[in-house]
C-alpha positions in Angstrom: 2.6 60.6 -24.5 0.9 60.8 -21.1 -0.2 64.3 -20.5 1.8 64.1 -17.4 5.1 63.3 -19.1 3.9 66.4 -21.6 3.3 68.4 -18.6 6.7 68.0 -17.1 8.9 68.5 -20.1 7.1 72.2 -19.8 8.5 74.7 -18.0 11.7 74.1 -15.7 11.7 70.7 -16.9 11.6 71.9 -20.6 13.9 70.3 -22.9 17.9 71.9 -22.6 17.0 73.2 -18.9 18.9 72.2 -16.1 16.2 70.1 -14.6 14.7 69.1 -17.8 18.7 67.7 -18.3 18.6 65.8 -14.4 15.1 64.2 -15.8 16.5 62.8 -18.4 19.7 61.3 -17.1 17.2 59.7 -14.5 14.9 58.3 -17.3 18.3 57.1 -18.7 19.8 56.1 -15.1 16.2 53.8 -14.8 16.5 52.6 -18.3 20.0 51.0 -17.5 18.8 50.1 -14.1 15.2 48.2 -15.4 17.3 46.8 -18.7 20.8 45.2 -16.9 20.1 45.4 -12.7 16.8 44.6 -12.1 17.1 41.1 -13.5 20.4 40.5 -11.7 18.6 41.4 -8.5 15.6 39.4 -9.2 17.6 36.3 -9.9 20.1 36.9 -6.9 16.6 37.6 -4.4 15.2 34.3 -5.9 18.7 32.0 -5.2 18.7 33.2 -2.1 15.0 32.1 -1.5 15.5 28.8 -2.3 18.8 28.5 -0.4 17.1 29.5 2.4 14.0 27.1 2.1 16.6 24.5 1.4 18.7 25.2 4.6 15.4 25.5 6.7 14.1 21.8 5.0 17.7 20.3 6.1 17.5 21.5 9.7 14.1 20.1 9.9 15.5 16.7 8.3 17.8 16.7 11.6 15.1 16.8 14.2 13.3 14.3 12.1 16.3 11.8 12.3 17.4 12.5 15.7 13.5 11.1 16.6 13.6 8.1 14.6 16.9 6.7 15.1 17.6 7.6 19.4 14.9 7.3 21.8 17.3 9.0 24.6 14.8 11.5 26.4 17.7 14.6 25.9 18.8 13.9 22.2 15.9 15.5 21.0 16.9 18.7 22.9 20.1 18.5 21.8 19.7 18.1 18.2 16.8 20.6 18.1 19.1 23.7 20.0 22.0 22.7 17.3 20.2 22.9 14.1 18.0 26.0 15.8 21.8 27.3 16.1 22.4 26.3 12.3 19.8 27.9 10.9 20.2 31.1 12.3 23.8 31.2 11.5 23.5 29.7 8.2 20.4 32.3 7.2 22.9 34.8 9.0 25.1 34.5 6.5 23.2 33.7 3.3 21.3 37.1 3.7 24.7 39.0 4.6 25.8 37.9 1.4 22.9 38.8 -0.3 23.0 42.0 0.6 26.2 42.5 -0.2 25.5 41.2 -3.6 22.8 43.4 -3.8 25.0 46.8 -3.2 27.6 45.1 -5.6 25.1 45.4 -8.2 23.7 48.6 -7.4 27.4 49.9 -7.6 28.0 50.9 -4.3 31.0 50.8 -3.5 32.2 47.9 -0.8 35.7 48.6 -0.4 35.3 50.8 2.9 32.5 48.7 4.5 34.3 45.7 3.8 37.6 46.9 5.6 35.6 48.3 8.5 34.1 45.5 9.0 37.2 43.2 8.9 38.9 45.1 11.1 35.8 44.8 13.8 36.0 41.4 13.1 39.7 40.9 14.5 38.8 42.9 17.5 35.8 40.9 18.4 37.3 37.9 17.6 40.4 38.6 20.1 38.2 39.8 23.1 35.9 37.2 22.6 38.2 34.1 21.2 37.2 32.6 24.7 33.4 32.7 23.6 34.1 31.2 20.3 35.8 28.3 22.1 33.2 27.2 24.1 30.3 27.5 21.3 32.4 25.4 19.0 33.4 22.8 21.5 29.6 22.8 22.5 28.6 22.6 18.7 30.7 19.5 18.9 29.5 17.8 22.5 25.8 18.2 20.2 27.0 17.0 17.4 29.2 13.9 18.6 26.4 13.3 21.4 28.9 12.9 24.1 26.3 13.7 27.1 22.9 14.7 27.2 20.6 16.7 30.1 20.1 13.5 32.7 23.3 11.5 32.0 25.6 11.3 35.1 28.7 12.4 33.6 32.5 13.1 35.4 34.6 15.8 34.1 37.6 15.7 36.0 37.3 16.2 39.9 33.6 17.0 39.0 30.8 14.1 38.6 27.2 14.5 39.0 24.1 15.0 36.6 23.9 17.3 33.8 21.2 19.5 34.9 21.4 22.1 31.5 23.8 22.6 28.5 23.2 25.2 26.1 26.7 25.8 23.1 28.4 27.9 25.9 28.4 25.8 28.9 27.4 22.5 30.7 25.7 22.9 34.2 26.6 19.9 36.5 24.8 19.0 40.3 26.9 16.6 42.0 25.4 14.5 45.0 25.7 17.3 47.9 23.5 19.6 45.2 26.4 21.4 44.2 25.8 23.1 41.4 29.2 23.4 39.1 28.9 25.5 35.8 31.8 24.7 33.5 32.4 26.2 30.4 32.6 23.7 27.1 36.2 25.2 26.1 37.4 23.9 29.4 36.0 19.9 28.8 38.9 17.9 27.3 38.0 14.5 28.9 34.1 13.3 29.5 33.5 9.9 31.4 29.5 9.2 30.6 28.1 6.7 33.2 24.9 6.6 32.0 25.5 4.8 28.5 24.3 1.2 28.3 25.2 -0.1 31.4 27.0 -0.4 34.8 29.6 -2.4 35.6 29.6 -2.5 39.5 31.5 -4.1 41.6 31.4 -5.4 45.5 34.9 -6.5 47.2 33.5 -8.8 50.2 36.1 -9.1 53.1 35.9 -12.4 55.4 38.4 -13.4 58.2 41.3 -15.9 56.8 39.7 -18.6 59.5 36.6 -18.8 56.9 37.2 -21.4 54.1 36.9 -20.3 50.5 35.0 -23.4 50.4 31.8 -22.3 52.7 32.5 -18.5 51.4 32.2 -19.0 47.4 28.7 -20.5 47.5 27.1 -18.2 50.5 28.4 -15.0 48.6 27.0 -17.0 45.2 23.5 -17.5 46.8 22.9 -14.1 47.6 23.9 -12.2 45.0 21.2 -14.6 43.2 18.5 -14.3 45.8 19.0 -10.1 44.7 19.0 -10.7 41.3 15.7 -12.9 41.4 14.1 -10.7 44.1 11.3 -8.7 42.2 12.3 -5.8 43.3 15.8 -5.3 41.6 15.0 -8.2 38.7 14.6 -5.6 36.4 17.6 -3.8 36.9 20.3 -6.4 36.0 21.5 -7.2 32.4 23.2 -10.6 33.3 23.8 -12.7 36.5 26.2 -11.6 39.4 29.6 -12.8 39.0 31.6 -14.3 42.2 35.1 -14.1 41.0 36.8 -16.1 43.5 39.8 -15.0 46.5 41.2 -12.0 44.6 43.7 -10.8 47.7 44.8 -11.7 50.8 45.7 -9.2 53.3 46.6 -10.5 56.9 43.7 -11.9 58.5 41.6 -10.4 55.6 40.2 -12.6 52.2 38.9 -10.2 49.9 36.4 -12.0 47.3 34.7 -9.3 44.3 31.3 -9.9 43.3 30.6 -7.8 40.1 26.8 -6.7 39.0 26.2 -5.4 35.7 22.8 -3.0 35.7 21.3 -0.7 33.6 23.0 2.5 33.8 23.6 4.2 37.1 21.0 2.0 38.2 23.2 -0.2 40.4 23.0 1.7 44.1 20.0 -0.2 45.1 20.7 -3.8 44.3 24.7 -3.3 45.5 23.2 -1.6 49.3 20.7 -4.8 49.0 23.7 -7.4 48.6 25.6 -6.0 51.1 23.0 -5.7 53.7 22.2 -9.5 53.5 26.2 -10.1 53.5 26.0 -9.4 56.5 23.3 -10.6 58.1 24.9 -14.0 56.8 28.2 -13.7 57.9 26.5 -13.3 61.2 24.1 -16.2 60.6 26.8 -18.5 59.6 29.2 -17.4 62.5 31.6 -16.0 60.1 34.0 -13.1 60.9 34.8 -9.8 59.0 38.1 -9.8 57.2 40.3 -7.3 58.8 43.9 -6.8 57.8 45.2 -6.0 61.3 44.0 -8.6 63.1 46.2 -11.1 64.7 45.9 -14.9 63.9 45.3 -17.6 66.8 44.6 -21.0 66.9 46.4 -21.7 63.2 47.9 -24.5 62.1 51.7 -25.2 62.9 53.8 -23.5 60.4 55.2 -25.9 57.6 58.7 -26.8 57.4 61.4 -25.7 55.9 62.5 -27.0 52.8 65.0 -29.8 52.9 64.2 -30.1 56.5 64.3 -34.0 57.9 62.2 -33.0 61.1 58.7 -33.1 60.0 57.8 -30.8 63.6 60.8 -28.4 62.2 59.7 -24.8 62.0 
């Protein structure tokens, strides 16, 4: 025996003495402890390990994916704040429950803590239910991709760019720089203009005295003298569309001209069609519509029917 185990069972550790007795139920206690805990511990330490290497490899996979398969400028944000988010909360609670595993098996007992603990729970959980609400709805703007940082989004009465978004809430800055902070519990309904493309379209008024005839093909021409210019060309997914007369209001012929752009990206080309509108309708001697003005000059009113006097009003 090592003379320092001899040593100790001397004296006030001898053999029947009270310490000699606490010694030995301590050699005992670490007996039990080295023969039937310490392997539970090591295998519960090791599973959660590899659970946590495996949830760290997954959240990586995500960022990975979100590269390869969308090119948008903010996915990459997006996806990298949610699975950040994940793996905190995920390694949160795998090493809570560790631990609590571990004190299970060291025979502490859990009743007490556990009850504290679910009683703080409810208490947070009431005060801060609000809180909850907007991480989980943001966890789900992420998730679904329903806007990114850029896009030109309208929530509402509110529209303008989305400036930052974290899980709690979206920051929006309209087009007077406003700058509108709305939590993610309070968006319901998102209209994203900057997906894909832009439908825009132009409702041209010319006076009634102006025949559809000379209007159709001016309003036709120009749109395709914007579309071809070198300036806009590269904006447009598909030619301008003259639809025809869609109303008629008094003196006023309203014909719609519809562009389809890349998204948000129709401002320019519409200001350019309508500037050169005009300068033709002035060119060609052609009034504005206006549904107030009076007509002269028109045509006799038909007859009525079943009328015999062909100059009968």
């Amino acid at each position: 025996m090592h003379p320092f185990l001899l040593a100790s069972r001397t004296g006030i550790f001898a053999e029947g003495r009270f310490l000699g007795k606490v010694l030995d139920e301590w050699v005992g206690d670490l007996q039990e402890f080295v023969h039937a805990k310490l392997p539970h511990l090591i295998v519960v330490v090791m599973i959660a390990l590899v659970l946590s290497r495996i949830i760290s490899a997954l959240t990586r996979r995500m960022m990975v994916l979100a590269d390869r398969e969308n090119a948008r400028p903010g996915r990459h944000s997006q996806v990298k704040t949610f699975a950040g988010i994940l793996r905190t909360t995920l390694h949160s609670v795998l090493w809570t429950l560790t631990a609590l595993q571990i004190l299970a098996i060291l025979g502490v007992n859990l009743g007490p803590l556990l009850a504290s603990a679910g009683v703080a729970g409810i208490a947070i959980g009431l005060a801060a239910q609000t809180i909850v609400k907007d991480i989980l709805n943001g966890m789900l703007i992420i998730l679904e991709d329903q806007f990114a940082v850029g896009d030109t989004i309208k929530l509402g009465v509110i529209s303008g760019v989305v400036e930052a978004m974290t899980l709690r809430r979206t920051e929006i800055r309209d087009g007077d720089g406003t700058l509108y902070v709305v939590p993610n519990s309070q968006i319901s309904t998102v209209a994203n203009l900057s997906r894909e493309y832009t439908l825009a379209t132009v409702l041209v008024s010319v006076d009634f005295s102006a025949s559809p005839e000379t209007v159709l093909p001016l309003l036709r021409e120009i749109a395709l003298e914007v579309r071809n210019d070198p300036a806009y060309a590269a904006l447009f997914l598909s030619d301008p569309q003259v639809l025809g007369v869609d109303a008629i209001k008094g003196s006023e012929v309203v014909y719609p001209v519809t562009f389809r752009t890349l998204a948000t990206k129709h401002f320019a080309p519409v200001r350019e069609f309508k500037r050169r509108v005009r300068l033709a309708l002035e060119a060609k001697g052609l009034l504005p519509g206006d549904p107030y003005r009076v007509l002269t000059g028109f045509p006799a009113a038909l007859p009525e029917v079943g009328s015999g006097d062909p100059a009968a009003v």
